[in-house]
N, C-alpha and C positions, 0 to 999 in steps of 0.2 A: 361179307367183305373179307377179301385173306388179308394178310398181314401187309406187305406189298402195296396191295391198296391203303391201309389204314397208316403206313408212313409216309407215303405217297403226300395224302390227305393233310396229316399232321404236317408234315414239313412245307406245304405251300401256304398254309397257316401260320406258320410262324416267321416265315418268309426266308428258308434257309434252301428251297426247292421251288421253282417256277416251274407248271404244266402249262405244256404249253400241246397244241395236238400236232400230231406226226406229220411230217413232212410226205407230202406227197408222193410217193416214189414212181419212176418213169414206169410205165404199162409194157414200152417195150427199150431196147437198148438203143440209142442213136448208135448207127451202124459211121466208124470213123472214116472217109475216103482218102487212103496213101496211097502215094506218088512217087516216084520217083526225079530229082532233081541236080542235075549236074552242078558244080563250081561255077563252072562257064556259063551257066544260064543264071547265075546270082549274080557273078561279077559287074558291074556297071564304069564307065568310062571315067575316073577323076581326074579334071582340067589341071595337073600338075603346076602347069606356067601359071596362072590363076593364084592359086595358093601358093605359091612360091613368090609371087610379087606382094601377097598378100600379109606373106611373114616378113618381109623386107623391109614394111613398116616401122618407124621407131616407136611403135605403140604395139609391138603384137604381142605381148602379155595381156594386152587388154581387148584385144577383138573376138566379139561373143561368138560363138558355135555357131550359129544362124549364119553370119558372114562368111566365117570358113564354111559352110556346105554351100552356101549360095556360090561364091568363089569355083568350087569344085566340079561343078553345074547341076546343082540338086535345088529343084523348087521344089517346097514343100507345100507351098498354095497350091500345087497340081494334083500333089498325092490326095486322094481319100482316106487312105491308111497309112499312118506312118508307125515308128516303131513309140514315139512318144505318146499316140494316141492309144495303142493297143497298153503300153505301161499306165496310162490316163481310165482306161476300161476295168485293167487289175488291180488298181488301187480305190478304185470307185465303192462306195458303201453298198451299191446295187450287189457285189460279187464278194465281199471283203472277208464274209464268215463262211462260206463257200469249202467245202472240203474239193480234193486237187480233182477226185474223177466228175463233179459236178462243177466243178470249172470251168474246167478243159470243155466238157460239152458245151455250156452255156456260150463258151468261148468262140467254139466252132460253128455253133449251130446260129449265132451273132452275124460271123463275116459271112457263113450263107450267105445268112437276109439281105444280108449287104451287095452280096455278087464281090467280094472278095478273095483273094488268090492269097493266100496264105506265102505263099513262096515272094512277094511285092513285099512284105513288111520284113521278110529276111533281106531279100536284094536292099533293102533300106537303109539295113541296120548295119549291113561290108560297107556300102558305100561311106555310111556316116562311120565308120571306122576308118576305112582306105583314106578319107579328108584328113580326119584329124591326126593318122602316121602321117600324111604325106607335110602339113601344117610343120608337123613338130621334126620331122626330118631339116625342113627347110629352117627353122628357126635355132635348130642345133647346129647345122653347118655356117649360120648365121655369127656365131656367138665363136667357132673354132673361126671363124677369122677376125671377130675382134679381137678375141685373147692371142691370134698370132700377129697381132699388127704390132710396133715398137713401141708405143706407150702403154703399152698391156702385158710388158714382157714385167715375167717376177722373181726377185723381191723387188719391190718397188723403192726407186733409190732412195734413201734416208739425207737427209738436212738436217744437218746437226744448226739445230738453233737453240736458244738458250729460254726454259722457261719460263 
């Protein structure tokens, strides 16, 4: 036994080194298929009026992300893949110790099986961006008319009362 071995040995002995046997390595390389995909073919349509009635609310500080994309016209009960479920897949204990080029494969070789379109959980992930600017535009242009309305104008008058 070389030395190699006999530390090997020693230190799972004493429990300061875990054997464990090698990982499998692929026999051949998953070959990646790229595409090419336009802006315009990611872009998806956000229900502007929707979200803008939506912010209009005297409550829109408190209305969840689900609302605003439902608002927007994004059903998420339709999607098989959304971009939360694919973050739901990367944070899963199945893939978590996973170095980045056995990821990515496992990853790809997943929505396969799936009959997944990789390019649907991007267009997913504009849209649910595109809502929540479109949300937060509305709810800022919100806020510049109450602070221009006349009881909002500042400093706000002083009344001299006595403590």
């Amino acid at each position: 036994m070389n030395l190699i071995g006999i530390l090997r040995k020693l230190g799972d002995r004493v429990g300061i080194i875990e054997i464990s046997p090698a990982a499998p390595q692929p026999s051949t390389p998953v070959k990646i298929q790229t595409r090419t995909v336009t802006l315009s073919e990611l872009l998806m349509n956000v229900q502007i009026t929707e979200v803008h009635e939506l912010a209009e609310l005297p409550s829109e500080l408190t209305v969840p992300f689900e609302d605003i994309f439902k608002a927007a016209g994004h059903d998420a009960s339709t999607a098989v893949w959304t971009v939360e479920r694919l973050q739901e897949f990367l944070n899963s204990d199945r893939v978590r110790g996973m170095n980045r080029d056995d990821l990515q494969r496992e990853t790809l070789q997943m929505l396969k099986r799936e009959n997944v379109d990789p390019a649907d959980i991007v267009k997913d992930a504009i849209f649910r961006d595109q809502a929540l600017d479109a949300f937060e535009d509305s709810t800022a242009k919100k806020r510049q008319r109450w602070l221009s309305e006349p009881h909002c104008r500042w400093p706000l008058p002083f009344h001299s009362a006595r403590w």
